[in-house]
N, C-alpha and C positions, 0 to 999 in steps of 0.2 A: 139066530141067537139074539134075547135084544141085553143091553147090559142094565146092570144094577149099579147104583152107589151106596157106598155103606157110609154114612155122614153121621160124626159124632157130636149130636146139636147140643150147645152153653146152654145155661141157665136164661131165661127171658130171652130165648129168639121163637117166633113164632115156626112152625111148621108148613109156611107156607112162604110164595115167591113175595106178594103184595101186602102193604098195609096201609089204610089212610091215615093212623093214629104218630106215624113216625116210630115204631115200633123194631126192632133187628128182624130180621127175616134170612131166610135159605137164600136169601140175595146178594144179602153179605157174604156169603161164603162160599156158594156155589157158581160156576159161573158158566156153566154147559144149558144149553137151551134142551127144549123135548123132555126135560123129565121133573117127576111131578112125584108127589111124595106115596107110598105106599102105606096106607095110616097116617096116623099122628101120633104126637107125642107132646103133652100140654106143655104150653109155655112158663110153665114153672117148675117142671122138669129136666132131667139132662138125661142122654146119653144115645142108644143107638135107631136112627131113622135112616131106612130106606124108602130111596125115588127111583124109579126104572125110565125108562122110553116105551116100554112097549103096555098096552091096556088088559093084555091077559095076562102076564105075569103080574101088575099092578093088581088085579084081582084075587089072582090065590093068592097072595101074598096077604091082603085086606079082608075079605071076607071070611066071615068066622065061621062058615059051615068046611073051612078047607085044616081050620082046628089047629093052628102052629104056635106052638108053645111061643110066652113070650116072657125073659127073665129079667128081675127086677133086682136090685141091690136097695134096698131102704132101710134108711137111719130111722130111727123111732124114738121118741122122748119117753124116756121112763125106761125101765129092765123090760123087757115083755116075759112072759108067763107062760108057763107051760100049757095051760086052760085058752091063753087066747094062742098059741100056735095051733092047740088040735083044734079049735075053734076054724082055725083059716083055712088048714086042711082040709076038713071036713065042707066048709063052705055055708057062708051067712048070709042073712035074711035082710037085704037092701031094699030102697025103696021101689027101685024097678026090678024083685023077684030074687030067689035064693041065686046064689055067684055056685060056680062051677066050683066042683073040689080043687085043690091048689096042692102044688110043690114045693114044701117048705121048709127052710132052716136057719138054725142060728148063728152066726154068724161073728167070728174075731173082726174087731175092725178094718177092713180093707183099707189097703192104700190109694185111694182114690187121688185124682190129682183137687189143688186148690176149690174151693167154689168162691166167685167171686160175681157180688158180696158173700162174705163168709156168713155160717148156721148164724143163727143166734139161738145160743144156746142158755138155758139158765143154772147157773151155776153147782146149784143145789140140789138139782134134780140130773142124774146118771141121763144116757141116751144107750140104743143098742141099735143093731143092724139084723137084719133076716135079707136069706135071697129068698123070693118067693117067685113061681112059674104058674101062668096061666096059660089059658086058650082064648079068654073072653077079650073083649074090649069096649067092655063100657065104659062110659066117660070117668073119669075119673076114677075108673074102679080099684086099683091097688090102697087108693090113698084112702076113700069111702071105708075099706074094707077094714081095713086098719081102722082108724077111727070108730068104724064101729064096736071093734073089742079092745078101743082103749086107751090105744097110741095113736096120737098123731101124728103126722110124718114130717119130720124136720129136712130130711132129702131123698129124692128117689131119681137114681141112674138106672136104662135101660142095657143090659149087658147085651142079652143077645134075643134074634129070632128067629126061630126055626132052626136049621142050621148055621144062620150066622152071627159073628158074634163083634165087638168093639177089638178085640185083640188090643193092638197096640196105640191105636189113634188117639190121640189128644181133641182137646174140645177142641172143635171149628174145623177140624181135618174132616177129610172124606178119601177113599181108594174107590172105584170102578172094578170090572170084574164082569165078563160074559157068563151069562147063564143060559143052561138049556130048559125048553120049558118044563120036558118031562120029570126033572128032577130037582125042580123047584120048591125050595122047601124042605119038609121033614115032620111030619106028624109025630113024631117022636119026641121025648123028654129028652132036655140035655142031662149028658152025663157028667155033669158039676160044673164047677165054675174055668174055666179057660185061663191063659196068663192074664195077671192082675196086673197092673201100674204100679 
């Protein structure tokens, strides 16, 4: 069996062990040797990254021909519109090729915990939230995506992937958890969103 960690990464830590910049990293927080991160999750992002020990689970877990949904919580500036949700559904025309159709909705404000630094928000102008699911992961793709129909994204937490998900953890927390390989994962859609914060 090898195990997993399910690490709920702050705002500005990098997704990896090292940095020469002085930067936070999974250093700060994690403190188990052998395991190494499964994806990323950019540094200006928060929420759920898995690291395993083992290099085949690390694999389906990461490559995108194994297709595990992966679900997003983002803030947006502005209302967003009926025209760009079916827009994201349907799936738009980025610089590196049309983005796979998406899992989308609109969204009451969740109760997230703190971001610290807080949004900056501008006063005048509303924000809103969608949770949206992929399969892809292109760089920066949720945020791309958005921006291309309209909203910019003020913050994006990752909730879960595949079958797992943040549950309860606070930023900088991480749980462990054996997995077998055959049933790693889930190509499947989650079936909405899990307990909130």
């Amino acid at each position: 069996m090898a195990e997993l960690i399910l690490f709920n990464k702050p705002f500005k830590v990098l997704s990896q062990f090292t940095d020469t910049s002085g930067r936070a990293t999974l250093a700060n927080y994690i403190d188990k040797r052998g395991f190494y991160p499964a994806g990323r999750l950019d540094y200006d992002s928060e929420g759920l990254l898995l690291l395993c020990d083992d290099g085949v689970l690390q694999q389906r877990i990461a490559h995108p021909k194994f297709k595990l949904w992966k679900t997003y919580c983002v803030q947006l500036e502005g209302e967003v519109s009926h025209d760009a949700v079916e827009a994201l559904r349907e799936g738009v025309k980025l610089k590196d090729g049309l983005t796979r159709p998406a899992r989308l909705k609109a969204l009451k404000e969740p109760n997230f915990w703190d971001r610290t630094p807080p949004i900056r928000e501008r006063k005048s102008l509303p924000t809103s939230w969608i949770e949206i699911s992929i399969q892809e992961g292109r760089n920066r793709q949720v945020r791309r995506m958005c921006a291309h129909v309209g909203y910019p994204v003020l913050r994006l937490i990752r909730t879960h992937i595949g079958d797992w998900s943040l549950d309860s953890l606070s930023p900088g927390q991480y749980r462990s958890l054996r997995v077998n390989l055959p049933n790693a994962g889930s190509s499947k859609p989650p079936r909405g969103r899990r307990r909130k914060r």
